[in-house]
C-alpha positions as CSV (number, residue, x, y, z in Angstrom):
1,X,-20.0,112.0,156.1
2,X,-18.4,110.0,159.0
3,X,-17.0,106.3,158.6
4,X,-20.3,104.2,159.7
5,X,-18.9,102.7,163.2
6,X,-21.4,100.0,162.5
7,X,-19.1,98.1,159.9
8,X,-15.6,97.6,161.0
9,X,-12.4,99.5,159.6
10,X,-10.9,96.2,157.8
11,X,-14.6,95.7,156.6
12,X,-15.0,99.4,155.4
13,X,-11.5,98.7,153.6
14,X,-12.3,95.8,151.8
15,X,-15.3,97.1,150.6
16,X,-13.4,100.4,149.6
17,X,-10.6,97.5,147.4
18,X,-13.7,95.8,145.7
19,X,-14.8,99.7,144.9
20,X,-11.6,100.5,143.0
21,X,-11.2,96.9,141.5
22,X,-14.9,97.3,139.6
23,X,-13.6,101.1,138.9
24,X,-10.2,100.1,137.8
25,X,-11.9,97.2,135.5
26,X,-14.5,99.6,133.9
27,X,-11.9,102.4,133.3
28,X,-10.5,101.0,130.1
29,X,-14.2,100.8,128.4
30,X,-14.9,104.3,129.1
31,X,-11.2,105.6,128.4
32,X,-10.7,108.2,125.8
33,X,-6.7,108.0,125.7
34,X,-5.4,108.4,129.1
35,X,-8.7,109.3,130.9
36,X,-11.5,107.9,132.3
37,X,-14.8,108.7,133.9
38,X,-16.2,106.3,136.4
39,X,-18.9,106.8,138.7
40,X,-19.8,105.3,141.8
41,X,-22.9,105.7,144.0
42,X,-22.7,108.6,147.0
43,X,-22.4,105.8,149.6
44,X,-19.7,103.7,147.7
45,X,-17.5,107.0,146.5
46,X,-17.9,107.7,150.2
47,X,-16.7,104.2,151.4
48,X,-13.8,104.4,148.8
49,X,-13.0,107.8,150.1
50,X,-12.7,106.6,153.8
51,X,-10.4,104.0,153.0
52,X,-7.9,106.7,151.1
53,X,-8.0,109.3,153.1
54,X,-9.3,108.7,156.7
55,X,-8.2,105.4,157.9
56,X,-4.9,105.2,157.0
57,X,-5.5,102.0,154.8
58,X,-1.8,100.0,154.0
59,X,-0.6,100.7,150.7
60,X,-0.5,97.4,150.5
61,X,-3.9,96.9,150.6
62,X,-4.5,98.8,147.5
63,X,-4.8,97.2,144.2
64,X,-1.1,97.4,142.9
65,X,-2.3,99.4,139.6
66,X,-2.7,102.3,141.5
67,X,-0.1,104.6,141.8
68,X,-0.9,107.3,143.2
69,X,-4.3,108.9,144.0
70,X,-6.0,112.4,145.5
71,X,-9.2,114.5,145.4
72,X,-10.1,117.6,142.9
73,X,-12.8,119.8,142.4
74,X,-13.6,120.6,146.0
75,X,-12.8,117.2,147.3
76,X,-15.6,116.0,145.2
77,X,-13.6,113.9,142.6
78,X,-11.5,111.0,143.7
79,X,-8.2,110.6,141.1
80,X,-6.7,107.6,139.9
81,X,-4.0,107.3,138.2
82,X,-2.6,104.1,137.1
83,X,0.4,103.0,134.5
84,X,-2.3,103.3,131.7
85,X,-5.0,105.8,133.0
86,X,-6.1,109.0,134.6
87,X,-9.3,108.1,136.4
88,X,-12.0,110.4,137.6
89,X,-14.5,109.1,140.2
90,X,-17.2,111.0,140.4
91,X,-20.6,110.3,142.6
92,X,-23.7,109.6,140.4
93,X,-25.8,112.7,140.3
94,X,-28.6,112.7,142.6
């Protein structure tokens, strides 16, 4: 899926930083130790996607619990990790 030219990149990212936020506030009440489950629409995991890795988003711009982040599971799975948990973002299942 491409980045919608229709909505502009700082758009695209700030949608993509009110993505993680919600994830990164949900992830404690579905933590089980260290990791966490969240999932997030196909069009939203998509949008979050973009912003990490195809628009070169600022670090800056990323809510500061992050630390670092990547894809598993066939690029399919978006990973978190944070000072207190492993996320998982997974799409919903169709």
């Amino acid at each position: 899926m491409a980045v919608d030219p229709d909505i502009p990149i700082n758009k695209h990212i700030k949608q993509a930083v009110n993505h993680l936020e919600k994830v990164l506030n949900y992830a404690p009440m579905v933590a089980e130790g260290r990791d966490a489950t969240v999932h997030l629409t196909t069009q939203d995991w998509h949008v979050v996607a973009d912003a990490l890795f195809k628009l070169d988003t600022p670090e800056e711009a990323l809510p500061e619990q992050i630390e670092d982040y990547g894809l598993a599971d066939r690029n399919e799975v978006i990973v978190l990790t944070t000072p207190d948990y492993d996320i998982r973002v997974e799409m919903v299942a169709a």
